[in-house]
C-alpha positions as CSV (number, residue, x, y, z in Angstrom):
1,X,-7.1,-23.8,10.8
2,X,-8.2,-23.5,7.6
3,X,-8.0,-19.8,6.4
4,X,-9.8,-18.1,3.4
5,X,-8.1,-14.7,2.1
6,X,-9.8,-12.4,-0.9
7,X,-7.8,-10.0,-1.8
8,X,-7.4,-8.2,-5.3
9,X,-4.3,-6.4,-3.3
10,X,-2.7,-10.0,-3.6
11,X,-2.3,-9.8,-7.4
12,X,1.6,-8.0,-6.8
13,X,3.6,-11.2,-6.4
14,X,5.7,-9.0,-3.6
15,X,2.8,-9.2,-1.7
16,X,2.3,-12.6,-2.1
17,X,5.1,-13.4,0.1
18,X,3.3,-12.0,3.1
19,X,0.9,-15.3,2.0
20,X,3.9,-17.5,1.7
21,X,5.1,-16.7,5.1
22,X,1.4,-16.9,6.5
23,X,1.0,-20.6,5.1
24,X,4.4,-21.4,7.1
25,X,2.5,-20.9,10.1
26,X,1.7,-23.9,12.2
27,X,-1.4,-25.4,11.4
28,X,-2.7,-22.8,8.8
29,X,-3.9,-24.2,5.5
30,X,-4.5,-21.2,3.3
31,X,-6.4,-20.5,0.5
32,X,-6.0,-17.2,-1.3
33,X,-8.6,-15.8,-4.0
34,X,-7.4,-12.9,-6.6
35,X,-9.0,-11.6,-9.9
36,X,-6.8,-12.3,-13.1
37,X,-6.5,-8.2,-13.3
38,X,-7.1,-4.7,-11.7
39,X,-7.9,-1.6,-13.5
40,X,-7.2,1.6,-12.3
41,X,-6.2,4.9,-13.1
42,X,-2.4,3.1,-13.8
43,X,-4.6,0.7,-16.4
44,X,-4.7,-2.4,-16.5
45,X,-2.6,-4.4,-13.5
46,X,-1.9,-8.0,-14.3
47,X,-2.0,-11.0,-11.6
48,X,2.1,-11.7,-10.8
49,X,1.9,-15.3,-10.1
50,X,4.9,-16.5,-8.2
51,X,5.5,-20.1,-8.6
52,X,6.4,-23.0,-5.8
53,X,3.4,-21.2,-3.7
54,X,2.7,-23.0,-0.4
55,X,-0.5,-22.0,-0.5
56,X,-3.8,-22.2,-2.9
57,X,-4.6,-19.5,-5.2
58,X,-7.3,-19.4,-6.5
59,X,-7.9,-16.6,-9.8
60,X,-11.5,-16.4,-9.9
61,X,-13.6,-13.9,-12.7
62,X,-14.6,-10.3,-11.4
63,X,-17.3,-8.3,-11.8
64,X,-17.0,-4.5,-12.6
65,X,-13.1,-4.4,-12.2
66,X,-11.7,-1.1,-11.6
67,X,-15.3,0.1,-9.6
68,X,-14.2,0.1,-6.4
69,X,-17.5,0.0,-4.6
70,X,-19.1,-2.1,-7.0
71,X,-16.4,-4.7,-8.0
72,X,-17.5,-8.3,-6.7
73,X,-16.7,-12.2,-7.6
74,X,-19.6,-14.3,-8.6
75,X,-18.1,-17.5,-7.9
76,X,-17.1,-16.4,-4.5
77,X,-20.3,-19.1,-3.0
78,X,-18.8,-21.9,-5.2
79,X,-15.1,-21.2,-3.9
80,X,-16.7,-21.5,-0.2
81,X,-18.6,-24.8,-0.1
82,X,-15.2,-25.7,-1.4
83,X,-12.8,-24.4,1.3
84,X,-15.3,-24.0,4.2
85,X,-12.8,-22.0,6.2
86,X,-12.9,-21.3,9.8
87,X,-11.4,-17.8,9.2
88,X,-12.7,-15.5,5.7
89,X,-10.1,-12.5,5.8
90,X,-11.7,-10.2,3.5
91,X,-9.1,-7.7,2.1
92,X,-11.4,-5.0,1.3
93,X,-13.3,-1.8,3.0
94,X,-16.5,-2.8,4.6
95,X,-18.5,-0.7,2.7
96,X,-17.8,-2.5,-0.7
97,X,-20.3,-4.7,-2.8
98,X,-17.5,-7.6,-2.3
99,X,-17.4,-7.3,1.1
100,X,-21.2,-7.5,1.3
101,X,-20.9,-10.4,-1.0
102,X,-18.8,-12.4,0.7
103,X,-20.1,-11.8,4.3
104,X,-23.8,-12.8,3.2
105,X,-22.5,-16.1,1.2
106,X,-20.7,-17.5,4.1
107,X,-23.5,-16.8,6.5
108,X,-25.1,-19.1,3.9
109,X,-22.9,-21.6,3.5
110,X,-20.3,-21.7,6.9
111,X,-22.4,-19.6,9.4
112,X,-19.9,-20.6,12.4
113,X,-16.9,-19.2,10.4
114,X,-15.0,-16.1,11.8
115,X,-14.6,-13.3,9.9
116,X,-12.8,-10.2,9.8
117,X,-12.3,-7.2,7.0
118,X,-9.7,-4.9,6.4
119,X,-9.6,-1.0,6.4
120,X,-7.6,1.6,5.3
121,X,-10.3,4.8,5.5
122,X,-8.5,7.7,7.2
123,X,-11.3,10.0,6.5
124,X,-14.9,9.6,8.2
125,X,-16.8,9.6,5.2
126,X,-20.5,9.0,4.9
127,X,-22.3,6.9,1.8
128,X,-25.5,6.8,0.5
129,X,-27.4,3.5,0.6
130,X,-27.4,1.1,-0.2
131,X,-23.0,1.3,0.3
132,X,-24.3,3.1,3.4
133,X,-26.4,-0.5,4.6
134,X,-23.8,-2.8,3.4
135,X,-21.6,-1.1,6.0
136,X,-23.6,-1.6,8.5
137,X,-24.2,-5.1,7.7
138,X,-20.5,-5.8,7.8
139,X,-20.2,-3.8,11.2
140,X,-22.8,-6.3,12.5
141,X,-21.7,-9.9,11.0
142,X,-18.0,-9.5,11.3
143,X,-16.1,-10.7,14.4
144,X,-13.3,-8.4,13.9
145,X,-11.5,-6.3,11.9
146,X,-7.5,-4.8,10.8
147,X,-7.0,-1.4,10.0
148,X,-4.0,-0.4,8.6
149,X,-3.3,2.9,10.6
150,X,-4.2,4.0,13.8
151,X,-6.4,7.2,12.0
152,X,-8.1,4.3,10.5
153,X,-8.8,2.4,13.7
154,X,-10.5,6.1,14.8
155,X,-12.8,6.4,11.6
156,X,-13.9,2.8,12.4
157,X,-14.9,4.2,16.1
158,X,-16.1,7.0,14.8
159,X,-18.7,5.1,12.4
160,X,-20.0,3.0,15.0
161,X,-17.5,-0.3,14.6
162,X,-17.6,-1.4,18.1
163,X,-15.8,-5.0,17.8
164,X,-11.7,-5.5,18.1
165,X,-9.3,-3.8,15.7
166,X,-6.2,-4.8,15.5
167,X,-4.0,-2.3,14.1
168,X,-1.4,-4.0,11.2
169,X,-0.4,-2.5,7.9
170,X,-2.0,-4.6,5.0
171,X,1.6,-5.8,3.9
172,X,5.2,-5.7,5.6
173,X,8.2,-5.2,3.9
174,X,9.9,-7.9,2.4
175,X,13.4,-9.4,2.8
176,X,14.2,-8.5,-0.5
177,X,14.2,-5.0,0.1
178,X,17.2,-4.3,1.3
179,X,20.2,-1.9,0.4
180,X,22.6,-2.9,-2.4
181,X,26.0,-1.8,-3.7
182,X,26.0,1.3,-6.2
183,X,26.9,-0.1,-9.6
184,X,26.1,4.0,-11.2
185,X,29.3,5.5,-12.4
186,X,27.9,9.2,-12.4
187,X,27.9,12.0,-9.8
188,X,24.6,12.7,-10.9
189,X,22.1,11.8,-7.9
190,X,19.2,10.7,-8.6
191,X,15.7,11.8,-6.8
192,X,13.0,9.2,-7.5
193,X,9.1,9.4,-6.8
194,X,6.8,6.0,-7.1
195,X,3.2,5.8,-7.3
196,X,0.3,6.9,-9.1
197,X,0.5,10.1,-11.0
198,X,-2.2,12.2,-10.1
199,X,-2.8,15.9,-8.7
200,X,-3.8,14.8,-5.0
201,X,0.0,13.1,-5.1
202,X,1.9,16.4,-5.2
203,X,4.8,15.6,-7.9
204,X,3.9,18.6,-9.6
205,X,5.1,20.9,-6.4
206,X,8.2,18.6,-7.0
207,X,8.8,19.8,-10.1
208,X,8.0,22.8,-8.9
209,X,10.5,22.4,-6.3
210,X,13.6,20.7,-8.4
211,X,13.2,23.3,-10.9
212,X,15.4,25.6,-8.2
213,X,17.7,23.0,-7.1
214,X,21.2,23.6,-8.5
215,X,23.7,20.9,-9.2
216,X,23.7,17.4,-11.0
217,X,20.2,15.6,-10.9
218,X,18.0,13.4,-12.3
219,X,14.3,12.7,-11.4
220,X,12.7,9.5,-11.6
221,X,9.0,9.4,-11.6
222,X,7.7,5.6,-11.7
223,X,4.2,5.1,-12.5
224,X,0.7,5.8,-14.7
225,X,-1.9,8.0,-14.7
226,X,-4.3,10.6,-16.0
227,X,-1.6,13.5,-14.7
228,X,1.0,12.6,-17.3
229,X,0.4,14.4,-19.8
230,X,0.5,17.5,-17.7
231,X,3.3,16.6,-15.8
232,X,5.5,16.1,-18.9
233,X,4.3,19.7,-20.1
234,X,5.4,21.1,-16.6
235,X,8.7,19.5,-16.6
236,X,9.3,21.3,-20.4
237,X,7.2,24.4,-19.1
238,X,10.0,24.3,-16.4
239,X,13.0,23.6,-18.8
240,X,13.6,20.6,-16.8
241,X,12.4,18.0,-18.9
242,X,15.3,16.3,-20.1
243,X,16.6,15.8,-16.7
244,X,13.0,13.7,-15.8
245,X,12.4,10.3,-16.5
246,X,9.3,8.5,-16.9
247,X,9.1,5.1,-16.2
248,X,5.3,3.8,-16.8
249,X,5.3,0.1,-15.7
250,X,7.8,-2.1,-13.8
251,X,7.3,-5.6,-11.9
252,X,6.9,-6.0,-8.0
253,X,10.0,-7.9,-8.1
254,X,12.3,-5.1,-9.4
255,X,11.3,-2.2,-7.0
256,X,14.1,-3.3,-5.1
257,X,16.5,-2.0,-7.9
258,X,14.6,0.9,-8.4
259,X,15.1,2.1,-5.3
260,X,18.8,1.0,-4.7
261,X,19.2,3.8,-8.1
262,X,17.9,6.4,-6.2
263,X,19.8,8.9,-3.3
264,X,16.7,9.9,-2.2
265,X,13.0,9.0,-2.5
266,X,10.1,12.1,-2.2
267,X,6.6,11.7,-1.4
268,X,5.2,14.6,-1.4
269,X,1.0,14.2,-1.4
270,X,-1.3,16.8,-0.8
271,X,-4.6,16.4,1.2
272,X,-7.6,16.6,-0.1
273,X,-11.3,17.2,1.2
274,X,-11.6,13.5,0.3
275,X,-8.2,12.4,0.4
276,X,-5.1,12.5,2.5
277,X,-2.4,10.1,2.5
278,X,-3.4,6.8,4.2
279,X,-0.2,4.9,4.5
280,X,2.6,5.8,1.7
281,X,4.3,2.4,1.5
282,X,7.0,3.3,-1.1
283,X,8.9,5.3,2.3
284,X,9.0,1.9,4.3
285,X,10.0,-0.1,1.0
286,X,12.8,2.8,0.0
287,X,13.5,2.9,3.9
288,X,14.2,-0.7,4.1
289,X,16.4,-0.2,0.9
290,X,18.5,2.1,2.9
291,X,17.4,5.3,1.0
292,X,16.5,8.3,2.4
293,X,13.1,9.7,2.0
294,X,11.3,13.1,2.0
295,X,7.3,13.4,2.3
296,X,5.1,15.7,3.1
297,X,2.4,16.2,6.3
298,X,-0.5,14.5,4.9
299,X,-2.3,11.4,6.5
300,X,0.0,9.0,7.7
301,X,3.1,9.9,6.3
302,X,4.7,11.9,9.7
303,X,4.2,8.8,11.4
304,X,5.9,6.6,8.8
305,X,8.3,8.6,8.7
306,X,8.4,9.8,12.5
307,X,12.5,10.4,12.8
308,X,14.2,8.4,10.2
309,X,13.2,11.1,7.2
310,X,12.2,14.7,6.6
311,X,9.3,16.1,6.4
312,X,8.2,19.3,4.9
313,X,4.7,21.2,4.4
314,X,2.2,20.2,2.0
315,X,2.2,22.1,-1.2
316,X,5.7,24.0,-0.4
317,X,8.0,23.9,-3.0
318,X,10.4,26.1,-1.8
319,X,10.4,23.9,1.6
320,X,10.9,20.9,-0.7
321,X,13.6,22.8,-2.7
322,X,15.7,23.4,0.2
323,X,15.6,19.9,1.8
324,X,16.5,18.2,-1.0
325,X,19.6,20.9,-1.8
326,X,20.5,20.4,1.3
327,X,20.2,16.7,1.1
328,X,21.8,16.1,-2.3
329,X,25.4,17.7,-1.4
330,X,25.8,16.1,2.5
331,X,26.4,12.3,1.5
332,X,27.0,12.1,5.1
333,X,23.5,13.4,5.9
334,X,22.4,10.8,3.4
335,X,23.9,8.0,4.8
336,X,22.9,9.0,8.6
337,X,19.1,8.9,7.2
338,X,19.0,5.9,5.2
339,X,20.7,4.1,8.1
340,X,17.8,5.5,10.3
341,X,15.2,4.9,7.7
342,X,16.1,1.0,7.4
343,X,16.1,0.4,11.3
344,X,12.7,1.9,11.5
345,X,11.3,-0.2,9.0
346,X,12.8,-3.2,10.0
347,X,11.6,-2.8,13.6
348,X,7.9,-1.3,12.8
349,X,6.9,-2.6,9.3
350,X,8.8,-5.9,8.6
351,X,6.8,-8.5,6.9
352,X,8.0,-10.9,9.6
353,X,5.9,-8.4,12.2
354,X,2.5,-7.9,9.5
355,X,2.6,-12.0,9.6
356,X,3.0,-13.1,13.3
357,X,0.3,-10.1,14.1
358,X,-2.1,-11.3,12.0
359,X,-1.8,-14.8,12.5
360,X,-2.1,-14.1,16.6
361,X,-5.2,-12.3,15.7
362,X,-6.4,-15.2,13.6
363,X,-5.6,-17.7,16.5
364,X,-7.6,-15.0,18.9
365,X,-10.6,-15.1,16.4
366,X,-10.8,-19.4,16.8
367,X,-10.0,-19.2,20.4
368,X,-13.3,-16.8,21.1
369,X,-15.2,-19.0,19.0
């Protein structure tokens, strides 16, 4: 089968090996389109190419990077008539111009193609045309679709998506996470966060929170965005600041390491009337490291987590305080949770699991044809 993925996810060489895997498959010839960048609120993200690929990539121009409704690739029709897949995965919410964009060129040009979209919307949100009729042109001329969680699986019920959904995260978790030995020679233990820094993603309650934790730490906040600047005045506001690190930019390839420096990882987000967590895939990355995680109750972070973590209230610092006292002294504790944390992702989000579910859905798709 000859599959065609578009994907501006696919630019983080970790993910690309979910696309390495997938090109293993029997009989799957894949091609894999990505812009050259992303802009976000993080900046500009740069396309990891990872050499000795078994697969095709293609790095085609892009249209209004960084709008995520709007952003589109105008050579998409030209990459078609040259694949002419029997599968387009497109790696994007079905109300975006790309989606739209793709979905009406290959009715052009391959019209007895499957196709299928991917969603992560965990919030039934409404949009005003014309997002609101590309959606519904996508509901009608797709075959199928993935959501990453089952609250996104219900929003797609909810708005009318009546075709299968096959519920997969949009990318397992590697082989390279994994634990490794502790080269630190300090006591100090060391909390980390990973992500975006913004208000909706709560690091300022765990400021807030490790502000009243006694003892030897050091907080590690990896990431970029427009909530820096007051973040580093709360951490001085605090009197905290020179035990918080910020780390602005690393590569896919060395999260591994950043977790493996950390006793314990917190995510703790905050919902929003727009907004709640939709997946928090740092916890299954530090889980698979071995590393014990904290979050918070919003979206789907209890059912990441389920057991093998704890959870706490949104926006409760004194909650978040507690656990991670309590945490930081019992190395036993520790150890118990990171043991749990790496079975559950192994048996729930291992990339081995993302790739043999969607490749059975792919195989579904032809065999309905």
């Amino acid at each position: 089968m000859r599959v065609l993925i578009l994907s501006k996810a696919c630019i983080v060489g970790q993910y690309q090996t979910k696309l390495t895997a997938l090109a293993a498959k029997s009989n799957l010839q894949l091609t894999v389109v990505v812009p050259p960048t992303w802009r976000d609120e993080r900046g500009i993200v740069p396309l990891e190419n990872r050499p000795a690929q078994n697969f095709e990539m293609i790095v085609a121009p892009i249209r209004f990077n960084g709008h995520f409704h709007l952003h589109y690739y105008p050579t998409f029709p030209d990459i078609l008539e040259h694949v002419l897949p029997d599968i387009l995965h497109i790696d994007e919410e079905p109300y975006n111009f790309a989606t739209f964009h793709a979905l009406h060129a290959l009715r052009r040009i391959a019209p007895k193609s499957r196709v299928l979209f991917f969603s992560w919307q965990n919030l039934v949100r409404r949009y005003p045309p014309p997002f609101a009729w590309m959606e519904q042109y996508v509901y009608r001329h797709v075959n199928a679709a993935i959501a990453g969680s089952s609250e996104s699986q219900r929003v797609l019920r909810r708005k009318g998506f009546q075709k299968p959904i096959a519920i997969i995260p949009q990318f397992g978790v590697p082989n390279s996470f994994a634990p490794r030995p502790s080269t630190r020679g300090s006591n100090c233990r060391v909390v980390g966060y990973a992500g975006r820094l913004v208000r909706e993603k709560g690091i300022q309650v765990l400021l807030h929170a490790l502000a009243n934790v006694n003892g030897d730490w050091q907080l590690r906040l990896l990431g970029s965005g427009p909530a820096l600047d007051s973040l580093q005045a709360l951490a001085r506001e605090l009197g905290i600041a020179a035990r918080v690190q910020f780390i602005p930019w690393i590569s896919s390839s060395e999260m591994p390491n950043f977790y493996n420096s950390l006793d314990v990882l917190v995510v703790p987000s905050l919902t929003r009337p727009n907004w709640k967590e939709q997946f928090g895939r740092v916890l299954m990355e530090a889980m698979a490291c071995g590393v014990p995680v904290i979050g918070s109750a919003s979206g789907e972070i209890p059912n990441v987590i389920s057991d093998a973590g704890i959870l706490i209230p949104e926006n409760d610092a004194p909650s978040l305080a507690r656990a991670l006292a309590d945490l930081l002294s019992d190395p036993t504790r520790r150890q118990q949770l990171g043991a749990l944390g790496r079975a559950r992702a192994l048996a729930n989000f291992s990339e081995r699991r993302v790739v043999d579910d969607t490749y059975a859905l792919y195989q579904k798709l032809l065999d309905t044809r």
